[in-house]
VEXBA-477523 format. One record per residue (C-alpha): x negated, y, z; residue number from 1; residue in one letter. Coordinates in nm, 4 decimals. Each point is the difference from the previous one (the first is absolute). Example, Ala and Ser with C-alpha at 12.3 -4.5 7.8 and 13.67 -1.06 7.14 Angstrom:
REM VEXBA-477523
(atom (-1.2300, -0.4500, 0.7800), 1, A)
(atom (-0.1370, 0.3440, -0.0660), 2, S)
//
This chain:
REM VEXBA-477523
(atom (-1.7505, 0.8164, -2.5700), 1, X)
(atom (0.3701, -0.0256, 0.0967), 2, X)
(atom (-0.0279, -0.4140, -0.0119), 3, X)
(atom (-0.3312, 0.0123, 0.1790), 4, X)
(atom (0.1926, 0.1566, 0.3066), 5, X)
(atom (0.3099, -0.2159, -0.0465), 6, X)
(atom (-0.2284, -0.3315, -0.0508), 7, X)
(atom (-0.2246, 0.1578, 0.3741), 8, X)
(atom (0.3587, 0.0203, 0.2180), 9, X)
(atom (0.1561, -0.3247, -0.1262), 10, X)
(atom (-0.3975, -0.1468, 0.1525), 11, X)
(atom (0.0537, 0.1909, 0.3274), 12, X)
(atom (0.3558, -0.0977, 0.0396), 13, X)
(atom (-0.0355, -0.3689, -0.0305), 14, X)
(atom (-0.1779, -0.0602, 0.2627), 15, X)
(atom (0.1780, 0.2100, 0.2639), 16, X)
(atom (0.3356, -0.2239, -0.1457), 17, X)
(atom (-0.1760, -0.2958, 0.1485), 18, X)
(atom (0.2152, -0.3401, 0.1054), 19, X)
(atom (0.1237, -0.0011, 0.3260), 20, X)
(atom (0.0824, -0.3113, 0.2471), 21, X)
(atom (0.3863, 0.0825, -0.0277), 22, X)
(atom (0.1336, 0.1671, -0.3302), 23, X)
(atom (0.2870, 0.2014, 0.0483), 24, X)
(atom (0.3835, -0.1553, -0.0051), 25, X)
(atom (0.1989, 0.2859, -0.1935), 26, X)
(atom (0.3676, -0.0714, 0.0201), 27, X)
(atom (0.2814, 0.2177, -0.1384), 28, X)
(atom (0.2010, 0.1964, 0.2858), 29, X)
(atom (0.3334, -0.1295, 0.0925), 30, X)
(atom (0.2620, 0.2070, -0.0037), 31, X)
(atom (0.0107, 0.1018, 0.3671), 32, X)
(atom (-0.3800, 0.1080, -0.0673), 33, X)
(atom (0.1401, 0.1802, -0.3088), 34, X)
(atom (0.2614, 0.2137, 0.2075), 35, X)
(atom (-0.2316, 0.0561, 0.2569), 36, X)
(atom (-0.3039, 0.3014, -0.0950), 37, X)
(atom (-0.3093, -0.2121, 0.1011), 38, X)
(atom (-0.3635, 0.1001, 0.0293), 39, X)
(atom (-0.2749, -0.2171, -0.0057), 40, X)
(atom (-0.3212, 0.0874, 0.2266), 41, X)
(atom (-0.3273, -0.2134, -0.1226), 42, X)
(atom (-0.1351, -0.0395, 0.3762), 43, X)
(atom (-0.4004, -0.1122, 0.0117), 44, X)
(atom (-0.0402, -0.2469, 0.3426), 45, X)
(atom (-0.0966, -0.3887, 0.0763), 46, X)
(atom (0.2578, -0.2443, 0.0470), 47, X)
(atom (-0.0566, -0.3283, 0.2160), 48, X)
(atom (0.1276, -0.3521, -0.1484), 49, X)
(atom (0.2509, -0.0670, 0.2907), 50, X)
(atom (0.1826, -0.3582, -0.1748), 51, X)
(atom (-0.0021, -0.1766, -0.2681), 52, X)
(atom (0.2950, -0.0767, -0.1662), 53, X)
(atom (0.0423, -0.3871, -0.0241), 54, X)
(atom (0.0230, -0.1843, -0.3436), 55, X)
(atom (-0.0106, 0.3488, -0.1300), 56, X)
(atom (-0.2786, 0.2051, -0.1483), 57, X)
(atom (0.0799, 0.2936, 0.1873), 58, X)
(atom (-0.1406, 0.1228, 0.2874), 59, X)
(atom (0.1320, 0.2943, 0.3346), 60, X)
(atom (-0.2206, 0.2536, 0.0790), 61, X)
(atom (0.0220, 0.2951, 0.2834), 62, X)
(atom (-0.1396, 0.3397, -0.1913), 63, X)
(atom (-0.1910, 0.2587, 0.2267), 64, X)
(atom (0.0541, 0.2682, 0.0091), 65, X)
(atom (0.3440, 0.0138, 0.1402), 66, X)
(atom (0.1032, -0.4183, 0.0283), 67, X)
(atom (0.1690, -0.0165, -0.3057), 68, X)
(atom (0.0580, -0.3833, -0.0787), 69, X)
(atom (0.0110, -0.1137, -0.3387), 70, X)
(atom (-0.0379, -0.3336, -0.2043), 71, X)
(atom (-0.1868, -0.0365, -0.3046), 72, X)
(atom (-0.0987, -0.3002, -0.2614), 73, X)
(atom (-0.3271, -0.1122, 0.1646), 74, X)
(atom (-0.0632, -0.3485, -0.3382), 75, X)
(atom (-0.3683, 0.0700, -0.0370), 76, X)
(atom (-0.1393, 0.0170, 0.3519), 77, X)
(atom (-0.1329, -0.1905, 0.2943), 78, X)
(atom (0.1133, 0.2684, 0.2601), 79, X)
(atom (0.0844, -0.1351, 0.2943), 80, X)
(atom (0.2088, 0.1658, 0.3237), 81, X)
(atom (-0.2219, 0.3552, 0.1189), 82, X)
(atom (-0.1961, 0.0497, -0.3185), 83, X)
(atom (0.0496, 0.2962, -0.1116), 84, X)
(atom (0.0453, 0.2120, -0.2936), 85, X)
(atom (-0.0604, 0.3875, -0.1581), 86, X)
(atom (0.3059, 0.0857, -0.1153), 87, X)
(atom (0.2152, 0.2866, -0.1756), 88, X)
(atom (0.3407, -0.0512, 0.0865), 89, X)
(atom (0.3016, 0.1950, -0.1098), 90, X)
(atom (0.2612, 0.1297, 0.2586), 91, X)
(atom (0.3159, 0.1112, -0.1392), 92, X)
(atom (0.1812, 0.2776, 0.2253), 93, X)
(atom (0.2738, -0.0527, 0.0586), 94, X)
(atom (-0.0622, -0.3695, 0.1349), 95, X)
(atom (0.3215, -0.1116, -0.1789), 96, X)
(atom (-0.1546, 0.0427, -0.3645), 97, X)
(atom (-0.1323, -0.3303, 0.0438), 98, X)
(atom (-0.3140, -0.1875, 0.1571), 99, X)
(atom (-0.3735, 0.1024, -0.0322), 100, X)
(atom (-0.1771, -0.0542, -0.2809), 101, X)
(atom (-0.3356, -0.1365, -0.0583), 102, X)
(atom (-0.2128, 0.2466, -0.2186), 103, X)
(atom (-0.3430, -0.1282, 0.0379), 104, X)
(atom (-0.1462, -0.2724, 0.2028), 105, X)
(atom (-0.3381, -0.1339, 0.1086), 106, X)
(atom (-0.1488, -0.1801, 0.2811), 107, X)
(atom (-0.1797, 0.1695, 0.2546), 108, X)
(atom (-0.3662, -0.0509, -0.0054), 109, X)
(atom (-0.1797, -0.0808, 0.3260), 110, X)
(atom (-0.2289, 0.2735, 0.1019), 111, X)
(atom (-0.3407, -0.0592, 0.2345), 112, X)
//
């Protein structure tokens, strides 16, 4: 019975781990980070494509709520300037722990 249950949440889980347009860049803290007590905040909003980078695959994008910029690898996608995107961001507090990160990513579908 015990694998039956184990075998039924590894089945739900999958799916809800699902790919995501931008996959997350972890990077070690740097020392000032390391002094410094940080706290992360995963923030649900959309972010706008506001410039891409040239001969770069990253991309700038303006997060709402609150008009936090960030960049982000954009190597897969056609987006052009104004799409935008459903995105979980984190926010560190304080600012000085270092810039957002991207969590999660997809682009906004068009609704009729």
């Amino acid at each position: 019975m015990r694998r039956h249950q184990v075998l039924l949440l590894a089945i739900l889980i999958l799916p809800m781990a699902g790919c995501s347009l931008v996959q997350p860049e972890n990077e070690p803290p740097t020392e000032a980070e390391a002094d410094v007590d940080c706290e992360w905040t995963a923030v649900r909003g959309v972010a706008e494509l506001i410039e891409t980078v040239p001969d770069s695959e990253r991309a700038r994008f303006r997060f709402y709520p609150g008009d936090t910029e960030f960049s982000a690898s954009m190597a897969d996608s056609q987006a052009r300037k104004g799409d935008e995107f459903k995105v979980v961001l984190e926010i560190p507090d304080p600012i000085s722990c270092g810039d957002p990160r991207v969590q999660e990513m997809q682009p906004l579908e068009p609704t009729d």
